[in-house]
C-alpha positions as CSV (number, residue, x, y, z in Angstrom):
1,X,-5.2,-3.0,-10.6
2,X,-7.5,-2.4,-7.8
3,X,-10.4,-4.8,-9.6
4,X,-8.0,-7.7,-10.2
5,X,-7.1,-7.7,-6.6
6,X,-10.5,-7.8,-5.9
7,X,-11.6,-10.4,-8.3
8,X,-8.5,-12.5,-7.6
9,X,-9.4,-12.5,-3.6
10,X,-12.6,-13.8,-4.2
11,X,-11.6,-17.4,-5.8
12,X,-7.9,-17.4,-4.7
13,X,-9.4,-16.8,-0.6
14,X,-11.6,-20.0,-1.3
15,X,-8.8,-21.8,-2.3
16,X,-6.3,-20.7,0.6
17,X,-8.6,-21.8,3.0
18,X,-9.7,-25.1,1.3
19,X,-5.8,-26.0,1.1
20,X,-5.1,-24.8,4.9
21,X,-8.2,-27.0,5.8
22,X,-6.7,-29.7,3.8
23,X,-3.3,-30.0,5.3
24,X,-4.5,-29.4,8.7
25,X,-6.3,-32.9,8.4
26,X,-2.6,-34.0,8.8
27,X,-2.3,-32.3,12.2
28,X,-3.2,-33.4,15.0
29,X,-6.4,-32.1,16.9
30,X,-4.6,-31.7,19.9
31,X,-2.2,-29.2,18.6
32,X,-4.4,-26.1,18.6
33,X,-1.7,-23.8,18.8
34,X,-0.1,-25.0,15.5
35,X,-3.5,-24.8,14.2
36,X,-3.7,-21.2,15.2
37,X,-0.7,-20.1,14.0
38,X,-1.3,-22.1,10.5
39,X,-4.5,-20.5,10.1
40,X,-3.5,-16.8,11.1
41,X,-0.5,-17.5,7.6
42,X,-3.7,-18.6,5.8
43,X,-5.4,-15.2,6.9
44,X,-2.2,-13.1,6.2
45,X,-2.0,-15.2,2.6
46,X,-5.5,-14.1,2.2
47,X,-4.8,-10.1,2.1
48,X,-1.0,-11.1,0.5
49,X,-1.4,-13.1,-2.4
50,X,-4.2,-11.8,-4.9
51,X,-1.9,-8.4,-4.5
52,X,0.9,-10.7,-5.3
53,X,-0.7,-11.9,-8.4
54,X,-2.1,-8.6,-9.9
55,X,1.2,-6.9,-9.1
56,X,4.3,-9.0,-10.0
57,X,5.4,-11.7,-12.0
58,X,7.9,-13.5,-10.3
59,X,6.7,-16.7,-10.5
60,X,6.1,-16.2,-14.4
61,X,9.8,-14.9,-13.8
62,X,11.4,-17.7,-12.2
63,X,9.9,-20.3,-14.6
64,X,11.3,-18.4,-17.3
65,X,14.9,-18.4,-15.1
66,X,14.2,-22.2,-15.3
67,X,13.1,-23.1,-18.5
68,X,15.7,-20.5,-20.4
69,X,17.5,-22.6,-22.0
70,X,14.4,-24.5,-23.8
71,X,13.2,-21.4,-25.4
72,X,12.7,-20.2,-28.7
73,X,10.8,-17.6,-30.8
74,X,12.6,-17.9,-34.1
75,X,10.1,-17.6,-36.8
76,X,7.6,-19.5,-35.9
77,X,5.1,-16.7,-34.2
78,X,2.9,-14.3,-36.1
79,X,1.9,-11.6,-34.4
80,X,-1.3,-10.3,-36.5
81,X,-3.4,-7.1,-35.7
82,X,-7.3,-7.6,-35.8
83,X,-9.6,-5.1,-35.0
84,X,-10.4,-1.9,-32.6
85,X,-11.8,-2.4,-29.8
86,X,-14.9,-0.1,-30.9
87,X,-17.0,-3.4,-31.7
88,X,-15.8,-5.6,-28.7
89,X,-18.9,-5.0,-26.8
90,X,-20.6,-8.0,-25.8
91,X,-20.4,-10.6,-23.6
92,X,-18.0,-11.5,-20.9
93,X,-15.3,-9.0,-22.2
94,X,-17.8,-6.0,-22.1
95,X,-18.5,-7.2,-18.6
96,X,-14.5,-7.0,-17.4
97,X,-14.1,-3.8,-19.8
98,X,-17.1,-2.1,-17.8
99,X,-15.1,-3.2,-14.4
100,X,-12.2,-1.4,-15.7
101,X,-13.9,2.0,-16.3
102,X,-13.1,5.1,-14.3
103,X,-16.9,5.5,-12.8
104,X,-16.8,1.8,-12.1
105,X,-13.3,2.1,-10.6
106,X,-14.6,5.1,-8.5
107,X,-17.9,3.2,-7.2
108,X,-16.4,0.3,-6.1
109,X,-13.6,2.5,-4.1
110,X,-16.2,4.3,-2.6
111,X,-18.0,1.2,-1.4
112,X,-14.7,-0.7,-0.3
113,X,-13.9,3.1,1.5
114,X,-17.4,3.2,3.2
115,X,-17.1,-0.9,4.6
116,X,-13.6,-0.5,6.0
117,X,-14.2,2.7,7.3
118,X,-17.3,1.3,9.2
119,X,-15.1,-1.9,9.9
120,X,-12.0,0.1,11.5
121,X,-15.0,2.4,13.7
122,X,-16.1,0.0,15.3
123,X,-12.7,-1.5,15.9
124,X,-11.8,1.8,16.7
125,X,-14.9,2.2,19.4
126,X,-14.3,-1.1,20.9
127,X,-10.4,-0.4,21.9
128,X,-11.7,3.1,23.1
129,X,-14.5,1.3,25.3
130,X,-11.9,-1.7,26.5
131,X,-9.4,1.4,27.7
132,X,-12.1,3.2,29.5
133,X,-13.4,0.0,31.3
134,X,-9.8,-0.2,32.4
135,X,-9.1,3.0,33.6
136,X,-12.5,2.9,35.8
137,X,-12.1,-0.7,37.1
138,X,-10.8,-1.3,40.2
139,X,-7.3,-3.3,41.2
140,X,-8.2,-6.7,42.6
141,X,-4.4,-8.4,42.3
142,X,-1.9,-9.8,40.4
143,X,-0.7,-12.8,38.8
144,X,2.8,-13.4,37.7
145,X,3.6,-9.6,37.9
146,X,-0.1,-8.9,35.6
147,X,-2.5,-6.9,37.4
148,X,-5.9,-7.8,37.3
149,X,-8.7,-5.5,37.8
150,X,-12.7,-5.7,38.8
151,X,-15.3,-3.7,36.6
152,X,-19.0,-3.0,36.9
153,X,-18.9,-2.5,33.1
154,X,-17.9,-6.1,32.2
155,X,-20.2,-8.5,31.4
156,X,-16.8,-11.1,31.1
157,X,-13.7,-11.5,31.9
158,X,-11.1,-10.0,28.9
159,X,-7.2,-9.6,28.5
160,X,-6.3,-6.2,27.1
161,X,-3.4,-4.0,26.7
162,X,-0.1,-5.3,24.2
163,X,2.0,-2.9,26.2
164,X,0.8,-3.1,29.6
165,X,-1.3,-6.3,29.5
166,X,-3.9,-6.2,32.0
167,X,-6.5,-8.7,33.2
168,X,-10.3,-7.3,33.5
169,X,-12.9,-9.4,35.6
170,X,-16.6,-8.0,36.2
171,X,-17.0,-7.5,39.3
172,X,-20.4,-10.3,39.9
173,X,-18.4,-12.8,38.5
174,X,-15.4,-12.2,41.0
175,X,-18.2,-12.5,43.8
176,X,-19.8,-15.6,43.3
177,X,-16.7,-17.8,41.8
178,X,-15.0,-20.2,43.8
179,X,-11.2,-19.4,44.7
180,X,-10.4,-22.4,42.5
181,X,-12.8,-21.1,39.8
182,X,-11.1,-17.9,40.2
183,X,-7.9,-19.2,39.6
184,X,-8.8,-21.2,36.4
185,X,-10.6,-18.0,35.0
186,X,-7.7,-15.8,35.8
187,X,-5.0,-18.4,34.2
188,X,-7.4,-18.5,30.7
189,X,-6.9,-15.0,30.8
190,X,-2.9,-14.8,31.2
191,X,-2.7,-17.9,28.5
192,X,-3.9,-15.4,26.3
193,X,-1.4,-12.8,27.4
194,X,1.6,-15.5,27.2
195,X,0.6,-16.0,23.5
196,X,0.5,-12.1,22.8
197,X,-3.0,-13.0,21.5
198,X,-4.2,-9.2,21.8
199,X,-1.5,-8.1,19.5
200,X,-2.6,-10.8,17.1
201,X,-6.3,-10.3,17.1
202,X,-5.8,-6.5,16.4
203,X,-3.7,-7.8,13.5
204,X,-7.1,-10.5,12.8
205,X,-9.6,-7.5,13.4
206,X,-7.7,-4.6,11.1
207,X,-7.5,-7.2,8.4
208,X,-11.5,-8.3,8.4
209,X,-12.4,-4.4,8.7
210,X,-10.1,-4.1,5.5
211,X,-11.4,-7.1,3.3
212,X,-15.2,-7.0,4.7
213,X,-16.5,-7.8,1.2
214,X,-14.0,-11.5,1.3
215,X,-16.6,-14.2,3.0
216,X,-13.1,-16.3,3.1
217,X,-11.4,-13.6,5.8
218,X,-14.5,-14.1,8.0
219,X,-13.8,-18.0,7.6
220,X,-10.6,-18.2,8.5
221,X,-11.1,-15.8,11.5
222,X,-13.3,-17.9,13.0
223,X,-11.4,-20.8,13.0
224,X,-9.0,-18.3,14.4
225,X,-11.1,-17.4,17.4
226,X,-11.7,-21.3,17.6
227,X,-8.2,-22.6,17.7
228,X,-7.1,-19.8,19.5
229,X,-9.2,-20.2,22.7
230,X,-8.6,-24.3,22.6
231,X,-4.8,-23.4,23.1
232,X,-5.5,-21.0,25.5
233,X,-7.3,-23.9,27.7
234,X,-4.9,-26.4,27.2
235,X,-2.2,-23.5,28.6
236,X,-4.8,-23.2,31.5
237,X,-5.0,-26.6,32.0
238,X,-1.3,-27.8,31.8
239,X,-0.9,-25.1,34.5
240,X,-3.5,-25.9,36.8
241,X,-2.6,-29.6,36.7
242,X,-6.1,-31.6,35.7
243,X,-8.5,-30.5,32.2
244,X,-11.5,-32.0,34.3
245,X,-11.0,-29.5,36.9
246,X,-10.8,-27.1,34.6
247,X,-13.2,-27.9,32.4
248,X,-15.8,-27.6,35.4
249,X,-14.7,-24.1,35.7
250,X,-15.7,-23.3,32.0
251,X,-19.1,-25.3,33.3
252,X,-19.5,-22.9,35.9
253,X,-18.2,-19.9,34.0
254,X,-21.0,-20.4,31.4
255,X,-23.7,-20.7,34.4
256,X,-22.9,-17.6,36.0
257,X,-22.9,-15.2,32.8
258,X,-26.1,-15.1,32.0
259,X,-26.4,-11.0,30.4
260,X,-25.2,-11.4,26.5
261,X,-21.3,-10.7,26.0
262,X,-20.4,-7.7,25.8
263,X,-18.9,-7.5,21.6
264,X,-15.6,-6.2,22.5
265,X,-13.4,-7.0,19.9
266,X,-10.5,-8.5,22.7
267,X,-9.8,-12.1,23.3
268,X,-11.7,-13.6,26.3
269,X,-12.2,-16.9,27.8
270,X,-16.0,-17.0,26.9
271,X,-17.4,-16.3,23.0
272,X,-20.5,-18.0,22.2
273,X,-22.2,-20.5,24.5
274,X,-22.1,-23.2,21.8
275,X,-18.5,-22.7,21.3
276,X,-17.8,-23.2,25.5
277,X,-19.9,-26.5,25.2
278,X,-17.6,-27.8,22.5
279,X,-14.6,-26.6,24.2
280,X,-15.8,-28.3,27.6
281,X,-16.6,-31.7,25.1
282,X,-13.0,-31.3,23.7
283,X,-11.0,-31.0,27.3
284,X,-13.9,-34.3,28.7
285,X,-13.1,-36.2,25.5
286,X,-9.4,-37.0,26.3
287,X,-8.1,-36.6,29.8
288,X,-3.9,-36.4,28.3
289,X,-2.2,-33.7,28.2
290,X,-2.3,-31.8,24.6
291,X,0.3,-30.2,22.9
292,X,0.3,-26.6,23.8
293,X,3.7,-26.0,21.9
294,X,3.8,-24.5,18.3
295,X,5.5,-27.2,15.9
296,X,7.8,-25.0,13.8
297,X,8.1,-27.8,11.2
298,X,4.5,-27.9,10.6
299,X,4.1,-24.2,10.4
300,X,7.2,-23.6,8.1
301,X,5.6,-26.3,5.8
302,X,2.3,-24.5,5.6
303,X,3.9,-21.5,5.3
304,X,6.0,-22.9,2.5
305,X,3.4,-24.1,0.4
306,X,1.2,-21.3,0.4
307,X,4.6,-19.5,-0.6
308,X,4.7,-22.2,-3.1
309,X,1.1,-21.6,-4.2
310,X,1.8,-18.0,-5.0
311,X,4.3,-18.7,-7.1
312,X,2.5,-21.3,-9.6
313,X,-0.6,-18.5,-9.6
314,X,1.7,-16.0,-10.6
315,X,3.1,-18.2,-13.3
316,X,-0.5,-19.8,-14.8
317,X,-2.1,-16.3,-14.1
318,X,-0.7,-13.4,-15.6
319,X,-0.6,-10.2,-13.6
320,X,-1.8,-7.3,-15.3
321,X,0.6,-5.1,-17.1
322,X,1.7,-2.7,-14.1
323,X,3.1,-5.5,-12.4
324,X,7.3,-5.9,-13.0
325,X,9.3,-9.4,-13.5
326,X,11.7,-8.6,-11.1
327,X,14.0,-5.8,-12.8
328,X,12.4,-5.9,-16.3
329,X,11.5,-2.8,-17.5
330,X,7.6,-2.0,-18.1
331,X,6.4,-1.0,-21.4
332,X,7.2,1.6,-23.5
333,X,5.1,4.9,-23.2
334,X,4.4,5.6,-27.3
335,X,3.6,9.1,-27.3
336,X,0.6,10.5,-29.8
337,X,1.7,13.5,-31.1
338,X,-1.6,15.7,-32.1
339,X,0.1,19.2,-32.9
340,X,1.3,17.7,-36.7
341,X,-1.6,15.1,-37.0
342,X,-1.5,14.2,-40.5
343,X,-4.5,11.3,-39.9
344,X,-7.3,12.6,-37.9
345,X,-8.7,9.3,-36.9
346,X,-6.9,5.9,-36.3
347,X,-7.4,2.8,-34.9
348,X,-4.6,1.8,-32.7
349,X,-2.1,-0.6,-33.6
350,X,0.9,-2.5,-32.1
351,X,3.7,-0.7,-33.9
352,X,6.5,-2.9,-31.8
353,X,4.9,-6.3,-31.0
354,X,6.8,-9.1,-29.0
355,X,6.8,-12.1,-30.4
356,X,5.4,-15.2,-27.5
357,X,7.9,-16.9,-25.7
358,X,7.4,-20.4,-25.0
359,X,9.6,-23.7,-24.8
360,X,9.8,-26.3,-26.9
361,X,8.4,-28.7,-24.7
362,X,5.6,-26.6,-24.3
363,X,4.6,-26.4,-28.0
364,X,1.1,-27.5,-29.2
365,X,1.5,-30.7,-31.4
366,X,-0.4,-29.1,-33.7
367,X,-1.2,-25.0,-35.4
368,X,-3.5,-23.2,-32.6
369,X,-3.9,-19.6,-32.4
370,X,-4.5,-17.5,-29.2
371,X,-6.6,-13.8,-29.0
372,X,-5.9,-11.4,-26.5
373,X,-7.4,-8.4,-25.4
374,X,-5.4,-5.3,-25.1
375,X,-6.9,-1.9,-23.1
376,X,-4.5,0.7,-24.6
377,X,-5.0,4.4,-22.8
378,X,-4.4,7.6,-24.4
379,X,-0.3,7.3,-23.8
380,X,-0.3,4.0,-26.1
381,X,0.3,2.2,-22.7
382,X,-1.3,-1.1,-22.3
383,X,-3.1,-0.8,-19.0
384,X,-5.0,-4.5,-19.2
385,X,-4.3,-7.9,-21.4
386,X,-6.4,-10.9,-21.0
387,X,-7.7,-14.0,-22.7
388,X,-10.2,-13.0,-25.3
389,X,-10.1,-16.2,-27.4
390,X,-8.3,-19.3,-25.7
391,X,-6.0,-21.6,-27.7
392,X,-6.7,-24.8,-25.4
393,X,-3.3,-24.4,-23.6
394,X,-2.7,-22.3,-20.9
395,X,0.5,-22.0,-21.5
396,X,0.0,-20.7,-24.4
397,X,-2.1,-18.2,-23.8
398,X,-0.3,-17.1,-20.6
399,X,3.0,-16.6,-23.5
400,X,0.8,-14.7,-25.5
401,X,-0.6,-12.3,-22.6
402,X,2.5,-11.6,-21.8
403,X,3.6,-10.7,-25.2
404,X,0.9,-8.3,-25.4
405,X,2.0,-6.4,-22.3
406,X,5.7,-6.2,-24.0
407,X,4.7,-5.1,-26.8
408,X,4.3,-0.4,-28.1
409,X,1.2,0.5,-29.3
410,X,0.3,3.7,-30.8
411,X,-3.1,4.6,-29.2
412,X,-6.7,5.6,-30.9
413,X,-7.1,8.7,-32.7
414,X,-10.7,10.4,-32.5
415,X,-10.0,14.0,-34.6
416,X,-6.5,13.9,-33.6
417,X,-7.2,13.3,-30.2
418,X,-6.0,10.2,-28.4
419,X,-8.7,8.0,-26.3
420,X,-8.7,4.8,-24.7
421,X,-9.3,1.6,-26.9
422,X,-9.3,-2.2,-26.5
423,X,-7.6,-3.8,-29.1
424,X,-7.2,-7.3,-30.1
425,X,-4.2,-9.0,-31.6
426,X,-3.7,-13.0,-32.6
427,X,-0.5,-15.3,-32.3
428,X,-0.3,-18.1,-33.8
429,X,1.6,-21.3,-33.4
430,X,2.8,-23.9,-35.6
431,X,4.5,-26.7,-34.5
């Protein structure tokens, strides 16, 4: 299961992002705190929906719900038994069967165990380093009841704290800024408070240090970071009553820190210097006010079809056969006796197969046939079914995949002892 959801992240992440980045062309640059919050459901889709799709089929389930009353599997299916699974080794099929193998299994946990664990260290190291800087620095003042502290440690200025949010300036840059520059720093800072961007970021930073390996978390954090420090400024700005005032602050900002940012993993009003430049651009480009308000309508849709998204995956895409349809009862355990073994070695067989479901409107205008691969372990449970030989139409071979999950096998018999197998089995269709 653990492979699928792996596998599944890899193309399914692409294609989260590349429909988020779609639909946002639709939304206004000047929104960025839609944007954010669009992109942090894209992020949480990310991690949700390839274990949506290897674990459950209720999309596969509701389509059924909807297209009952078209169905049929009256006499038209043959379900025929080929062959064990002992000379399916080649190509793309030994490839996925090798994934599916305990040492395989056990390397890649290791190696998914090893990059979170470093990924969640050095979260773990930053927060530790953040709540020591605070408990050294020194109180400067408050703003509107947030106190704000000096450090020597700080190389700039940082919100921390979800609890007791706190504001943390270093203590140069405190020296040699202007009141007014002061003032503009500080109100960055409680922008990010207002939007309970620290609690949100540790949500951002647990989920890259869990999927490392997905280049499409990384993506979609950085468009995070992006949008999330635009709508911060336009917060900053709204409040201090002129962007070109402001933007001169982030001008002056970037001129006085000139040691490398310290990589604490907490929002800030300064990231990278080319990011600053663009942001400065983006508040110079259009002197009106932007939209610093989330659009719930715009968000709800996103949210909706990514919802939507996961349902037709789970509907085209199979999951694999641990996965229940809402309520419907897994597979049958067969159970291989080998105290009375009358036949020492046997290949394994579906001694219960379910016939395809699929609705008349669905039906191949002409006779195809389908081939599926079934991994049955030692209980005669099928533990994998995928496409081995494709009929043309996926609907087809998604009815026949999940007829191979539904249907009792008796397992392989090596001198009366039951071992794992893949086994294939046809269905063919006739209009």
């Amino acid at each position: 299961m653990i492979i699928t959801v792996v596998l599944n992240a890899l193309w399914q992440g692409g294609l989260i992002v590349g429909f988020t980045a779609v639909l946002l062309q639709f939304l206004s640059p000047r929104s960025p705190a839609t944007r954010y919050a669009a992109w942090f459901a894209a992020l949480v889709a990310i991690c949700a929906m390839p274990v949506a799709t290897a674990t459950s089929h209720w999309g596969a389930a509701l389509l059924a719900a909807l297209q009952h009353h078209a169905r049929t599997n009256a006499g038209i299916f043959s379900l025929v038994p080929l062959r064990a699974a002992s000379s399916v080794t080649r190509g793309a099929l030994y490839f996925f069967d090798a994934l599916y193998t305990t040492q395989a299994f056990a390397v890649i946990a290791a190696l998914w165990f090893a990059g979170a664990a470093a990924g969640l260290l050095r979260l773990a190291v930053s927060l530790h380093r953040i709540a020591a800087i605070r408990r050294d620095a020194v109180p400067f003042s408050h703003a509107d009841g947030v106190p704000i502290f000096v450090s020597d440690g700080l190389a700039i200025p940082i919100a921390a704290g979800i609890f007791s949010p706190a504001i943390v300036l270093p203590a140069q840059l405190a020296q040699n800024l202007t009141n007014d520059q002061l003032v503009c720093t500080i109100e960055h800072e409680l922008a990010h408070l207002r939007r309970g961007d620290v609690a949100t970021n540790l949500v951002q930073r647990i989920m890259e240090a869990l999927l490392f390996w997905n280049p499409w978390v990384h993506v979609a954090g950085r468009r995070l970071v992006c949008e999330r420090e635009c709508a911060c400024d336009d917060l900053a700005a709204m409040r201090i009553g002129d962007s070109a005032d402001y933007a001169s602050c982030l001008a002056a900002l970037g001129r006085l820190i000139t040691s490398p940012p310290s990589p604490l993993l907490t929002p800030s009003a300064f990231g990278s210097r080319h990011a600053l430049v663009n942001r400065i651009e983006r508040l110079m480009a259009d002197r009106t006010r932007n939209d610093s308000s989330l659009n719930y309508v715009a968000l709800g849709a996103v949210t909706m079809l990514l919802t939507a998204m996961t349902l037709v995956l789970q509907a085209l895409i199979p999951a694999p056969l641990g996965a229940s349809p809402l309520g419907v009862p897994t597979n049958a355990t067969v159970i291989a006796t080998n105290g009375a073994c009358k036949t020492p070695n046997a290949e394994p067989a579906a001694i219960d197969p379910a016939a395809p479901d699929l609705p008349k409107s669905q039906m191949p205008p002409h006779e195809v046939s389908a081939v599926v691969a079934v991994t049955v372990d030692t209980n005669g449970r099928a533990t994998a079914a995928r496409v081995y030989h494709s009929s043309g139409y996926p609907n087809v071979d998604h009815a026949v995949v999940i007829a191979a999950e539904k249907s009792k096998y008796s397992p392989k018999l090596v001198n009366c002892a039951p071992v794992q197998s893949t086994y294939l089995f046809k269905a063919n269709f006739a209009p």
